[in-house]
PyMOL Python script that loads the backbone (N, CA, C, O; Angstrom):
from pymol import cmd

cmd.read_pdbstr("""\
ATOM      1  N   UNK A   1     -15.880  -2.430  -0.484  1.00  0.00           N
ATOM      2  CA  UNK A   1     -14.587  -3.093  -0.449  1.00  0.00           C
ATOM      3  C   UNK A   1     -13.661  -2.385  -1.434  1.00  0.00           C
ATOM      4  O   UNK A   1     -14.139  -1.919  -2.469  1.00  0.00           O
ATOM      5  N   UNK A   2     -12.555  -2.297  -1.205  1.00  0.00           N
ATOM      6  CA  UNK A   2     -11.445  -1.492  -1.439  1.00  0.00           C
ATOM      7  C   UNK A   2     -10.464  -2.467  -2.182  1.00  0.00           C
ATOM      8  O   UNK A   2      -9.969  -3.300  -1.424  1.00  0.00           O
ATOM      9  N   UNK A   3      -9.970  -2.573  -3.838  1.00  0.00           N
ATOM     10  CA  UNK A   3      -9.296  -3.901  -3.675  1.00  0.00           C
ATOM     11  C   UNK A   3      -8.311  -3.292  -4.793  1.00  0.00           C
ATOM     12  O   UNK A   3      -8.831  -2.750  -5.768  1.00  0.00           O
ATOM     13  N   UNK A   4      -7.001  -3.354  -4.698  1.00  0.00           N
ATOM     14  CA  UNK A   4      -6.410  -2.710  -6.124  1.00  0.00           C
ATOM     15  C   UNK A   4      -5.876  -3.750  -6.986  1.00  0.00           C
ATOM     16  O   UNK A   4      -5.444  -4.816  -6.549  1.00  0.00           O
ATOM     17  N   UNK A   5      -5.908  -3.438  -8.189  1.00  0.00           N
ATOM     18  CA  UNK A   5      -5.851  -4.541  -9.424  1.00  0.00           C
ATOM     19  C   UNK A   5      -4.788  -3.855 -10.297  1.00  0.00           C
ATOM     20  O   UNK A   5      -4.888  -2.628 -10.280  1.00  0.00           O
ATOM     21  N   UNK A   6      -4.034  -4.231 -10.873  1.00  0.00           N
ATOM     22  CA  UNK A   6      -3.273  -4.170 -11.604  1.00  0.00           C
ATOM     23  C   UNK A   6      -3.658  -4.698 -13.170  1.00  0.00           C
ATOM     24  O   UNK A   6      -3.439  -5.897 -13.336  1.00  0.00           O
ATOM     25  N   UNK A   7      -4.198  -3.971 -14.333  1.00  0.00           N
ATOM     26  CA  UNK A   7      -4.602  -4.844 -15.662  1.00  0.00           C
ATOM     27  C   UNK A   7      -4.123  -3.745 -16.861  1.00  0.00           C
ATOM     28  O   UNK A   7      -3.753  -2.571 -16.871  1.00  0.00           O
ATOM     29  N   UNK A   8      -4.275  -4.471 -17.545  1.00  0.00           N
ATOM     30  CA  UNK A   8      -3.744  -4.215 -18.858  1.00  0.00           C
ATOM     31  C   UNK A   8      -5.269  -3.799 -20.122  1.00  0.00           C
ATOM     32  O   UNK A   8      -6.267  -4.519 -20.163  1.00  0.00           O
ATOM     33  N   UNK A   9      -5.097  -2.543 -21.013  1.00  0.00           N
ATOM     34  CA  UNK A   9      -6.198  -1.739 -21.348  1.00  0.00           C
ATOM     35  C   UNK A   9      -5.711  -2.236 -23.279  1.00  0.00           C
ATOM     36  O   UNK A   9      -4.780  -1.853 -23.988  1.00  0.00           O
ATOM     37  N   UNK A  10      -6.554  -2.954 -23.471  1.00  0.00           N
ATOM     38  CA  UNK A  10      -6.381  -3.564 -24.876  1.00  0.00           C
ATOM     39  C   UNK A  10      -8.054  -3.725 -25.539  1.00  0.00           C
ATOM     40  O   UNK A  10      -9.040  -4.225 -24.997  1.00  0.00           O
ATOM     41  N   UNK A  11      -7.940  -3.206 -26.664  1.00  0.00           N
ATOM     42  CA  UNK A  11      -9.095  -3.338 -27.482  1.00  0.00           C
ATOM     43  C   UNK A  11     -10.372  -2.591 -26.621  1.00  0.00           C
ATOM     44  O   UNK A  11     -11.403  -3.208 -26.352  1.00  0.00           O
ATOM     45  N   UNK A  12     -10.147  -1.197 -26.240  1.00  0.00           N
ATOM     46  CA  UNK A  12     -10.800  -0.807 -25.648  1.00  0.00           C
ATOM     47  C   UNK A  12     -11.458  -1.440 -24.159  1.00  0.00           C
ATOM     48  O   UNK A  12     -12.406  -0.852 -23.638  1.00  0.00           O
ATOM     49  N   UNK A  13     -11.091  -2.214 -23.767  1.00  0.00           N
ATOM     50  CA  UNK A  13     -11.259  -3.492 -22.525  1.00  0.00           C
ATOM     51  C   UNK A  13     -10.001  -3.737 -21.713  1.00  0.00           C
ATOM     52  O   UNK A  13      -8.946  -4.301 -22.004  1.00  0.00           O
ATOM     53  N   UNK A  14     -10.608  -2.898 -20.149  1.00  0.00           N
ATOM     54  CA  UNK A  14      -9.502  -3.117 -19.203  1.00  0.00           C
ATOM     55  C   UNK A  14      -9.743  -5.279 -18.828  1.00  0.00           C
ATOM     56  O   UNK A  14     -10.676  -6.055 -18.622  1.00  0.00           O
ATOM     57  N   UNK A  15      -8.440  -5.329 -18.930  1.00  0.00           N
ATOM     58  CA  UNK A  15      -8.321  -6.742 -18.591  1.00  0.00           C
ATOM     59  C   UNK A  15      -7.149  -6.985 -17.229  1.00  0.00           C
ATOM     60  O   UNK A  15      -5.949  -6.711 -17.208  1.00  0.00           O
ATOM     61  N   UNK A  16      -7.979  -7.571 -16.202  1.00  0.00           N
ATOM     62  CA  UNK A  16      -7.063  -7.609 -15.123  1.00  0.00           C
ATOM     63  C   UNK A  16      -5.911  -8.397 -15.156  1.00  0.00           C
ATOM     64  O   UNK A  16      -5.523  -8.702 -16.284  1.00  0.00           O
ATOM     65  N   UNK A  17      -5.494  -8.660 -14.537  1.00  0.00           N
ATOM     66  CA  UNK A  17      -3.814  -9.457 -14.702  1.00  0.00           C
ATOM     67  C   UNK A  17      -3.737 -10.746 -13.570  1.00  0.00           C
ATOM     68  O   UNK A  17      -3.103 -11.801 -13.578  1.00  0.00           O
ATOM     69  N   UNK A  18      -4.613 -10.190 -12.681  1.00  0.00           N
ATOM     70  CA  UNK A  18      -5.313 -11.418 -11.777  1.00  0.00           C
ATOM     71  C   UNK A  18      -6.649 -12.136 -11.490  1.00  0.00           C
ATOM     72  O   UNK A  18      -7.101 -11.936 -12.617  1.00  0.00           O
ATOM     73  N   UNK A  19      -7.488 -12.712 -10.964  1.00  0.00           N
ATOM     74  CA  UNK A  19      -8.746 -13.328 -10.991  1.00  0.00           C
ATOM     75  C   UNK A  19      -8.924 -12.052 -10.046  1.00  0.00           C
ATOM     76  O   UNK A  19      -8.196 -11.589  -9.168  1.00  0.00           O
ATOM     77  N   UNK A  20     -10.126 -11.669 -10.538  1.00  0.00           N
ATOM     78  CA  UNK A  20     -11.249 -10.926  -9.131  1.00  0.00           C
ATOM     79  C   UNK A  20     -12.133 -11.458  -8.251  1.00  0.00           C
ATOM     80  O   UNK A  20     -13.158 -11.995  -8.671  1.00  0.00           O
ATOM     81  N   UNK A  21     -11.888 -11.387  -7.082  1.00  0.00           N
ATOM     82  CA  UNK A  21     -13.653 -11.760  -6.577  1.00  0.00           C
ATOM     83  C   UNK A  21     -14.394 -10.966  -6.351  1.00  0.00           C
ATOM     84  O   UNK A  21     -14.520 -10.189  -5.404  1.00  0.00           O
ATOM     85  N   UNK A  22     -15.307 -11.247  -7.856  1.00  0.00           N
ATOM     86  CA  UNK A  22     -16.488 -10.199  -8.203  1.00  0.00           C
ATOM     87  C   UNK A  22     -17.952 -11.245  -8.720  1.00  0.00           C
ATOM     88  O   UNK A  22     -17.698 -12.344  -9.213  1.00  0.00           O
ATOM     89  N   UNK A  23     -18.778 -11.000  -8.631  1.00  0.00           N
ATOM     90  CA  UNK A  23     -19.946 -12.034  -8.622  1.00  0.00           C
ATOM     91  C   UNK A  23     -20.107 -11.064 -10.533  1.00  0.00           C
ATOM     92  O   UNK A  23     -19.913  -9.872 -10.769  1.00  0.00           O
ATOM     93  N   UNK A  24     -20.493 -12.134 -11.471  1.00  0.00           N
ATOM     94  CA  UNK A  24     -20.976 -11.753 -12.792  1.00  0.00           C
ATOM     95  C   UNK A  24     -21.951 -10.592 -12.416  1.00  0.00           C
ATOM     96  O   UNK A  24     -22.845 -10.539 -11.571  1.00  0.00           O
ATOM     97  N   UNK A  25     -21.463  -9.635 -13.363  1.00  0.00           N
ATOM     98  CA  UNK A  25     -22.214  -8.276 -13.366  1.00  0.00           C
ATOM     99  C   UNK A  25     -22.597  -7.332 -11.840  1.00  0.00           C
ATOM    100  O   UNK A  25     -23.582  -6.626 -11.622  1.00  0.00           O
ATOM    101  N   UNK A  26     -21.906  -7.512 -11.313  1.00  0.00           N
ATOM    102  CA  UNK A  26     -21.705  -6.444 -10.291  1.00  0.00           C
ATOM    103  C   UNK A  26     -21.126  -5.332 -11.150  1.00  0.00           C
ATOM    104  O   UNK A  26     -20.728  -5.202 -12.308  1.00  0.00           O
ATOM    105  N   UNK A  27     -21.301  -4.373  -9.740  1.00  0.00           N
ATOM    106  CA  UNK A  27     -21.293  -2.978 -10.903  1.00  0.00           C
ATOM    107  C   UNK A  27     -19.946  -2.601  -9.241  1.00  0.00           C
ATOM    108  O   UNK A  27     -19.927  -2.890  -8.045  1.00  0.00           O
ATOM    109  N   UNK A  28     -19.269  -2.016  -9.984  1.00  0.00           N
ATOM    110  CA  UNK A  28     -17.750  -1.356  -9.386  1.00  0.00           C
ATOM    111  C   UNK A  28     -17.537   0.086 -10.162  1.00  0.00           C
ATOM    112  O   UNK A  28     -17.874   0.441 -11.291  1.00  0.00           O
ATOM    113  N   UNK A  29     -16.602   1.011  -8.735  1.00  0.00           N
ATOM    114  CA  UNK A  29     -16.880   2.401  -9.842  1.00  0.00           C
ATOM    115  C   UNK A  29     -14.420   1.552 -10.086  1.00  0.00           C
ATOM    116  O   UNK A  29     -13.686   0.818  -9.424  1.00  0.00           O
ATOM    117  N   UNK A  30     -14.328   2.161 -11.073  1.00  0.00           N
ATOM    118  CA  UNK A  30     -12.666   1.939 -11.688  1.00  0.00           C
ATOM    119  C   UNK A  30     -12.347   3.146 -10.994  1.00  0.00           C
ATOM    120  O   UNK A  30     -13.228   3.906 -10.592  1.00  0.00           O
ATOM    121  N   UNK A  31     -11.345   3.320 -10.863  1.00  0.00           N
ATOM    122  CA  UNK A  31      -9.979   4.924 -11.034  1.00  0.00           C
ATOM    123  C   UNK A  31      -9.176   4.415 -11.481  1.00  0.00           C
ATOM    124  O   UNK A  31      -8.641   3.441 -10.951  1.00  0.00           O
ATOM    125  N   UNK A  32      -8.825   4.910 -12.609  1.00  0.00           N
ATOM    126  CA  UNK A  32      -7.626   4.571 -13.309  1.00  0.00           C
ATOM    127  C   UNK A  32      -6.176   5.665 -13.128  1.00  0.00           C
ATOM    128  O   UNK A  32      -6.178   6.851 -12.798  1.00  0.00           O
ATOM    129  N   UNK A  33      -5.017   4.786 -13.471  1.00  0.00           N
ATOM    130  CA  UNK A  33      -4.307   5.595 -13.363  1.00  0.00           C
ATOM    131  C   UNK A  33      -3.376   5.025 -13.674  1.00  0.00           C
ATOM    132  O   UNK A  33      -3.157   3.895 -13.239  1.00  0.00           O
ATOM    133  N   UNK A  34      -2.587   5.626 -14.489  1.00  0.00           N
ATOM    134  CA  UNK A  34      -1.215   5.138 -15.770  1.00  0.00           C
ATOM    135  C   UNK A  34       0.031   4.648 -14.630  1.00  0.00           C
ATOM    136  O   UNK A  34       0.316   4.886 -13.457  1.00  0.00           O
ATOM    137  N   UNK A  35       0.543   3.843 -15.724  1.00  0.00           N
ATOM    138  CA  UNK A  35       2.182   3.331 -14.076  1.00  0.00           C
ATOM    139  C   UNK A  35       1.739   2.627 -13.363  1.00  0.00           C
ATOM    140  O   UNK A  35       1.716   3.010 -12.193  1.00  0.00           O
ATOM    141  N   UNK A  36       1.360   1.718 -13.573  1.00  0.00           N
ATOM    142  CA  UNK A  36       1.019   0.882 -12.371  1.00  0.00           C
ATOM    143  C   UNK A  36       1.843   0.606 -11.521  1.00  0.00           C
ATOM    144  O   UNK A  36       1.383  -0.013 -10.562  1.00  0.00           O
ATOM    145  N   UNK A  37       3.542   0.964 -11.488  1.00  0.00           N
ATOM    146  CA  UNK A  37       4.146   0.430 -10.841  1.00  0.00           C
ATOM    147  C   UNK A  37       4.109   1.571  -9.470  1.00  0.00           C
ATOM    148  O   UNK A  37       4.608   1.252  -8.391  1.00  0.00           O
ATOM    149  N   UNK A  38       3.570   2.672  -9.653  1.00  0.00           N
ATOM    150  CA  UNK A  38       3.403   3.609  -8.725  1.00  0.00           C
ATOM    151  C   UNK A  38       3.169   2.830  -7.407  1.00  0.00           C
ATOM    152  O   UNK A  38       2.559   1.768  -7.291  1.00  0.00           O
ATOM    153  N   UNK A  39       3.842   3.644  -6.317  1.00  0.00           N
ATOM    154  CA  UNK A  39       3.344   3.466  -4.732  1.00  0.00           C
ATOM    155  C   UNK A  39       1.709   4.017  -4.333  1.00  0.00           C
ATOM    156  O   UNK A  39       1.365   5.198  -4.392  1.00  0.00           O
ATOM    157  N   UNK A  40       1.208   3.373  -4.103  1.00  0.00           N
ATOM    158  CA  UNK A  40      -0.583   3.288  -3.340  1.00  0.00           C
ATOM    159  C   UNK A  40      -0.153   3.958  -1.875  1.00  0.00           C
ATOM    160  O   UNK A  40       0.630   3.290  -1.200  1.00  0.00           O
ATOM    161  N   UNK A  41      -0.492   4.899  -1.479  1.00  0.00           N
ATOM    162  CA  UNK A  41      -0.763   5.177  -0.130  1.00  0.00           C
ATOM    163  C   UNK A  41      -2.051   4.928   0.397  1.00  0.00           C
ATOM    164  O   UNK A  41      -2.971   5.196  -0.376  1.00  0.00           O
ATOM    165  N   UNK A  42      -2.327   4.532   1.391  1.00  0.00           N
ATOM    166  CA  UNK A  42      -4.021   4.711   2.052  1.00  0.00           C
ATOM    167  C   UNK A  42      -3.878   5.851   2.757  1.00  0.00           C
ATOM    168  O   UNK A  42      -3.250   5.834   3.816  1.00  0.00           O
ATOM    169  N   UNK A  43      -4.651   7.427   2.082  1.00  0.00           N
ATOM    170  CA  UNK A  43      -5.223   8.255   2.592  1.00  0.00           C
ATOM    171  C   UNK A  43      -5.482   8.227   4.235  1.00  0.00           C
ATOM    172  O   UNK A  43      -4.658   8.769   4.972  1.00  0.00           O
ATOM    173  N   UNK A  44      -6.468   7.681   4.690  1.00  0.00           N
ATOM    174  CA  UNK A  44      -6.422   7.359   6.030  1.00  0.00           C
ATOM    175  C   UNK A  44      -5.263   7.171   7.021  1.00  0.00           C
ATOM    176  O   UNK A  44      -4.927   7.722   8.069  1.00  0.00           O
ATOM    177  N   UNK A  45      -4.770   6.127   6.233  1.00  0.00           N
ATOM    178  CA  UNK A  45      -3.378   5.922   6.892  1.00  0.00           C
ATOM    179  C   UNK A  45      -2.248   7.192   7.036  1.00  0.00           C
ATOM    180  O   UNK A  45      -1.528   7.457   7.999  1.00  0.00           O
ATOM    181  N   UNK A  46      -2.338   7.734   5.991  1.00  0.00           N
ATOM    182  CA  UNK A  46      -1.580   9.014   6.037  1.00  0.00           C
ATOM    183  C   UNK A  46      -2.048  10.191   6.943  1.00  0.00           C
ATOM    184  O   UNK A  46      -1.345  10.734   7.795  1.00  0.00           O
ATOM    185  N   UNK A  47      -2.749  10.363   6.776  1.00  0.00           N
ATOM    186  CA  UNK A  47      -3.805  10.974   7.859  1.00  0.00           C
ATOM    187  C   UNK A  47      -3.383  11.335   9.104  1.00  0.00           C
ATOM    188  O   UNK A  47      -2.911  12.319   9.674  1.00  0.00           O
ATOM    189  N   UNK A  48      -3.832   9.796   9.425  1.00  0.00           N
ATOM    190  CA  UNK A  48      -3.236   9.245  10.684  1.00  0.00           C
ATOM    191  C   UNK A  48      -1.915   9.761  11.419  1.00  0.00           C
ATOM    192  O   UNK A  48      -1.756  10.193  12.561  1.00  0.00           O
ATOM    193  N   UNK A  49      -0.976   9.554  10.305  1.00  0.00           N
ATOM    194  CA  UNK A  49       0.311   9.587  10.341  1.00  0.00           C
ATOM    195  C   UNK A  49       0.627  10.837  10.678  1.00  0.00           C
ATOM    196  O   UNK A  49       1.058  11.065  11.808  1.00  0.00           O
ATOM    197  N   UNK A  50       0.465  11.816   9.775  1.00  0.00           N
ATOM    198  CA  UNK A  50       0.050  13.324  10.231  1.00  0.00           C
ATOM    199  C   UNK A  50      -0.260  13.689  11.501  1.00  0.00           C
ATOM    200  O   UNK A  50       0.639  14.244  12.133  1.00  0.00           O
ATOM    201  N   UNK A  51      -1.484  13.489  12.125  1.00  0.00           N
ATOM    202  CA  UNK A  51      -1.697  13.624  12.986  1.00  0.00           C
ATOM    203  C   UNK A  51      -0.978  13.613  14.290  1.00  0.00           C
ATOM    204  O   UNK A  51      -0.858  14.430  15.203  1.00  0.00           O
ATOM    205  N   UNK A  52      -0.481  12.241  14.032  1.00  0.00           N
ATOM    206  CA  UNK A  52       0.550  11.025  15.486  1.00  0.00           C
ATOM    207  C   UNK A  52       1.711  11.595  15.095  1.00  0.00           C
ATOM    208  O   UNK A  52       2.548  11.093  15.846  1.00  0.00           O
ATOM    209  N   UNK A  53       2.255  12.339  14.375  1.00  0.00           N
ATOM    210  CA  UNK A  53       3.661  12.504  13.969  1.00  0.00           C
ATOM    211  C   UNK A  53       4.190  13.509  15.492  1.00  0.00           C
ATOM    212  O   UNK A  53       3.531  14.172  16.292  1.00  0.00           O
ATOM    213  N   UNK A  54       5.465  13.254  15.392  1.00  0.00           N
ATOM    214  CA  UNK A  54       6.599  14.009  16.538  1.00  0.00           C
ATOM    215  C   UNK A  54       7.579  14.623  15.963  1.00  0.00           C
ATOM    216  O   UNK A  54       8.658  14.039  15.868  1.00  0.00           O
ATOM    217  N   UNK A  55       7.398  16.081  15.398  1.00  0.00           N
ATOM    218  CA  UNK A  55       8.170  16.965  14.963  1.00  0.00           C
ATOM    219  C   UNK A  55       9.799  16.885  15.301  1.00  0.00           C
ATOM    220  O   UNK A  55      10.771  17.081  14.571  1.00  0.00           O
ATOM    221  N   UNK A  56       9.708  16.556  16.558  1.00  0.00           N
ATOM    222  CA  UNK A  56      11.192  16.794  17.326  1.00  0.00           C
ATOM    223  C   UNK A  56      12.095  15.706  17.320  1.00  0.00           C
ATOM    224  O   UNK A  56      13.104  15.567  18.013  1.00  0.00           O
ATOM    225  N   UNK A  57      11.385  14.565  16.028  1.00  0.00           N
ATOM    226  CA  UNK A  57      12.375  13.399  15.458  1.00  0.00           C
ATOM    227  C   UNK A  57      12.531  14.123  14.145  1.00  0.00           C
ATOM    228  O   UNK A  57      11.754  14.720  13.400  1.00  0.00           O
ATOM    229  N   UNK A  58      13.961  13.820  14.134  1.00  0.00           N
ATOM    230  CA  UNK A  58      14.218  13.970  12.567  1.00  0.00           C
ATOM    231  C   UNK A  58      14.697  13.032  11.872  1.00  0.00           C
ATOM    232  O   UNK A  58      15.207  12.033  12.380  1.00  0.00           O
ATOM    233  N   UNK A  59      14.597  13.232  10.609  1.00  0.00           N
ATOM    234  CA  UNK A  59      14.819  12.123   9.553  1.00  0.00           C
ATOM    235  C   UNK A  59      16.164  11.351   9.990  1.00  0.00           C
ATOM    236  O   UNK A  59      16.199  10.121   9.987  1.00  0.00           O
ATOM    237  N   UNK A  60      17.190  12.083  10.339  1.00  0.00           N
ATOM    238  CA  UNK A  60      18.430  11.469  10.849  1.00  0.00           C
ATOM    239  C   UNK A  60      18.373  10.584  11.912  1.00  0.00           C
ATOM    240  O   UNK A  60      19.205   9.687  12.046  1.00  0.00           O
ATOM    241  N   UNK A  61      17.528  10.753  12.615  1.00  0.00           N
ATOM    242  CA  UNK A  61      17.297   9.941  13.761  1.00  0.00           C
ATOM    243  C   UNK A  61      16.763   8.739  13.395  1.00  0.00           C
ATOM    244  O   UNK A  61      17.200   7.677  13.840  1.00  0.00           O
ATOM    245  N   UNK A  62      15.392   8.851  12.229  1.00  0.00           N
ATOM    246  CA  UNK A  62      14.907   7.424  12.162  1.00  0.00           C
ATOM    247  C   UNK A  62      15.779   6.988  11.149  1.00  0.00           C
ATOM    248  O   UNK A  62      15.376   5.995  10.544  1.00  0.00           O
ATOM    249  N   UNK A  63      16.997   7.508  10.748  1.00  0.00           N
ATOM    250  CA  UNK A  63      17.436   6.770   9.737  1.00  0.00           C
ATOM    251  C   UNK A  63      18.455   6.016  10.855  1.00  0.00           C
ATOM    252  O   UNK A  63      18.518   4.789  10.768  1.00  0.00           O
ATOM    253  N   UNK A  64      19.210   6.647  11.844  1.00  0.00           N
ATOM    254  CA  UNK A  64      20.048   6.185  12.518  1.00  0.00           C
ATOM    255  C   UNK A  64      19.535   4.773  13.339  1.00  0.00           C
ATOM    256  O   UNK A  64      20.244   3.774  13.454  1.00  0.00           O
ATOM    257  N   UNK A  65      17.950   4.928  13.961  1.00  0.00           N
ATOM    258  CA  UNK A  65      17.364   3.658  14.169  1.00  0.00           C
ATOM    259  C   UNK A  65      17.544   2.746  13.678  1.00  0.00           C
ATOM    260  O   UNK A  65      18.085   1.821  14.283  1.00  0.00           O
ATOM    261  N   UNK A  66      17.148   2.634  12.332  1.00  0.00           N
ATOM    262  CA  UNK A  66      16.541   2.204  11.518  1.00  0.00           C
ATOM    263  C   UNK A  66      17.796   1.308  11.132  1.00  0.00           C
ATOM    264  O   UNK A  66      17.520   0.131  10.900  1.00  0.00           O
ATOM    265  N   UNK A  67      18.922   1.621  11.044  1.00  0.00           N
ATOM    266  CA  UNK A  67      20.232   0.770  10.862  1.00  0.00           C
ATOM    267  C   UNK A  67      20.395   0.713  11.829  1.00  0.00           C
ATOM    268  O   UNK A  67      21.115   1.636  12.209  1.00  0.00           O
ATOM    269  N   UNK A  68      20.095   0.050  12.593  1.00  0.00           N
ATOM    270  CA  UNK A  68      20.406  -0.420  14.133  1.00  0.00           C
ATOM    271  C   UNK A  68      19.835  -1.955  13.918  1.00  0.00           C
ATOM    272  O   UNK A  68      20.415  -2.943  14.370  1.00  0.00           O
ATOM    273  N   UNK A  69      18.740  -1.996  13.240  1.00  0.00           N
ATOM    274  CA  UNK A  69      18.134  -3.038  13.149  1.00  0.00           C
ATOM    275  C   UNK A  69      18.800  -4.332  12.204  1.00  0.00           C
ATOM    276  O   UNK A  69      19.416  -4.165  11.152  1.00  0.00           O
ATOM    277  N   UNK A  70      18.511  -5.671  12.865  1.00  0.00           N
ATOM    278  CA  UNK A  70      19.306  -6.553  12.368  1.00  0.00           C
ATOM    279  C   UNK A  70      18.257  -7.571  11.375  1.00  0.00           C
ATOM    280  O   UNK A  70      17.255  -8.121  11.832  1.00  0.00           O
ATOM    281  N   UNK A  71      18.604  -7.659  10.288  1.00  0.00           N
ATOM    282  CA  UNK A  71      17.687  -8.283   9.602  1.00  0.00           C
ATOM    283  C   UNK A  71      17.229  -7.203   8.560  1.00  0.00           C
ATOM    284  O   UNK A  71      17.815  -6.126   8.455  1.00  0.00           O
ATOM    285  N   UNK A  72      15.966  -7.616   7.670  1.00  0.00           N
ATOM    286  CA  UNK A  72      14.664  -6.748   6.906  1.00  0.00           C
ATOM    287  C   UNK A  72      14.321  -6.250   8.258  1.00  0.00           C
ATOM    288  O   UNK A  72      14.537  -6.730   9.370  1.00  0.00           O
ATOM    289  N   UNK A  73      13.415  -4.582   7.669  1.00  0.00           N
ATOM    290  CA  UNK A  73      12.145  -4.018   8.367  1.00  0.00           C
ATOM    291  C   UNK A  73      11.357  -4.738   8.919  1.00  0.00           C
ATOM    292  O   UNK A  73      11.110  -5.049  10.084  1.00  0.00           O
ATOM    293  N   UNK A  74      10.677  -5.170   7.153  1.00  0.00           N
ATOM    294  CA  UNK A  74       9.884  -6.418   7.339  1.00  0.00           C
ATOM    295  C   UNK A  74       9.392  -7.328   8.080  1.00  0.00           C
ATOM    296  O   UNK A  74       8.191  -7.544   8.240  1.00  0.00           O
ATOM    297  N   UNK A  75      10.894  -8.293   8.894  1.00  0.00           N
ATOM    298  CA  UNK A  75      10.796  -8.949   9.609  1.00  0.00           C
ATOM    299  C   UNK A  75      10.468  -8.688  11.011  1.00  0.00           C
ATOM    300  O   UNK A  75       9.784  -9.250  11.867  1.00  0.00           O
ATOM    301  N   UNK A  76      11.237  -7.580  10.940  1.00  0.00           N
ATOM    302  CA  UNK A  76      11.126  -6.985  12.517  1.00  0.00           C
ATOM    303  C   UNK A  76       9.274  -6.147  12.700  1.00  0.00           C
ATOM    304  O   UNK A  76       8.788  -5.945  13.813  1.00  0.00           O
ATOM    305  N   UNK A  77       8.716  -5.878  11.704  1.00  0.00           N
ATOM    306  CA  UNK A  77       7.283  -5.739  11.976  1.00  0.00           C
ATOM    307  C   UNK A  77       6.769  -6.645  12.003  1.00  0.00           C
ATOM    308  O   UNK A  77       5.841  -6.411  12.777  1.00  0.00           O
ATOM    309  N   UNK A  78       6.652  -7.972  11.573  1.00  0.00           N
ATOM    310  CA  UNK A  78       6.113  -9.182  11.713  1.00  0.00           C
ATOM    311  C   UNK A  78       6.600  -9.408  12.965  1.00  0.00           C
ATOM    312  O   UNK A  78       5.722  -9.326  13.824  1.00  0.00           O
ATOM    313  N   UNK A  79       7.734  -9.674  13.388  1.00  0.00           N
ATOM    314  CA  UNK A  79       8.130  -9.785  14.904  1.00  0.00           C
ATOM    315  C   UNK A  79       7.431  -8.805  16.213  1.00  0.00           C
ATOM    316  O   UNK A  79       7.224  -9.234  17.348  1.00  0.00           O
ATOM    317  N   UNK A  80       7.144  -7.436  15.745  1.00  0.00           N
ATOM    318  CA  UNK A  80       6.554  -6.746  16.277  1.00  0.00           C
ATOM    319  C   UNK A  80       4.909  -7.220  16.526  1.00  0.00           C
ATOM    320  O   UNK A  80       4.291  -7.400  17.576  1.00  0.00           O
ATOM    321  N   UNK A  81       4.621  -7.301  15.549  1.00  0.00           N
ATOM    322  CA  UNK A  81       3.050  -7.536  15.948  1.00  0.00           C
ATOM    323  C   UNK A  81       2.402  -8.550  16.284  1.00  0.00           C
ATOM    324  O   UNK A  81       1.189  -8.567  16.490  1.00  0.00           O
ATOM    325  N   UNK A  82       3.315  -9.676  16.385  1.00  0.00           N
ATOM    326  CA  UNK A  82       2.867 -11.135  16.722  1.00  0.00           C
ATOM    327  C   UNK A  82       2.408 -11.845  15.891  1.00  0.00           C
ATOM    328  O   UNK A  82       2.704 -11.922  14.699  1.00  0.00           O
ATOM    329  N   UNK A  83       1.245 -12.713  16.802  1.00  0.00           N
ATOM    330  CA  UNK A  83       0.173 -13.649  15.660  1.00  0.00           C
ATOM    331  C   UNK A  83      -0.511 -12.796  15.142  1.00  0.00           C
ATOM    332  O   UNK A  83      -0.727 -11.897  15.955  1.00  0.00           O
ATOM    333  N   UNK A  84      -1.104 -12.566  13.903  1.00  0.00           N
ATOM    334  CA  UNK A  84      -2.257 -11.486  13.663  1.00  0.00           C
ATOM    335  C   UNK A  84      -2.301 -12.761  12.478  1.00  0.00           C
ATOM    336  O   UNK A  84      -3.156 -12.752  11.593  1.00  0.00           O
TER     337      UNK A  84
END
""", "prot")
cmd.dss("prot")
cmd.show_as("cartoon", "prot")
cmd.util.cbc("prot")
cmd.orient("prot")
């Protein structure tokens, strides 16, 4: 399981900032990495993206879409994908 945490590194002891669900003494490997406020990509997902991509759109185009739309993104992907 894959889960990202956001914590704070005091007295030599990372301390999370939220509850984990972790059973006492399970063993987890960390990656740390400074900034938490940084953007997370999923690898895979990018990947993906790569792959499925269509050269012969350009950035102007999905930007021109993209303000077409009425509302948040957001909403309109929740609208897109239904019940899930």
């Amino acid at each position: 399981m894959r889960q990202r945490i956001d914590a704070v590194y005091e007295n030599g002891v990372l301390r999370p900032l939220e509850p984990l669900k972790l059973t006492d003494h399970q063993r987890v490997c960390v990656t740390v990495e400074s900034g938490g406020q940084d953007i997370w990509l999923d690898l895979d997902v990018v990947e993906w993206a790569m792959n499925e991509s269509d050269a012969s759109i350009s950035l102007d185009d999905v930007r021109s879409r993209l303000s077409k739309l009425s509302g948040s993104l957001s909403e309109f992907v929740i609208a897109e994908r239904g019940d899930f």
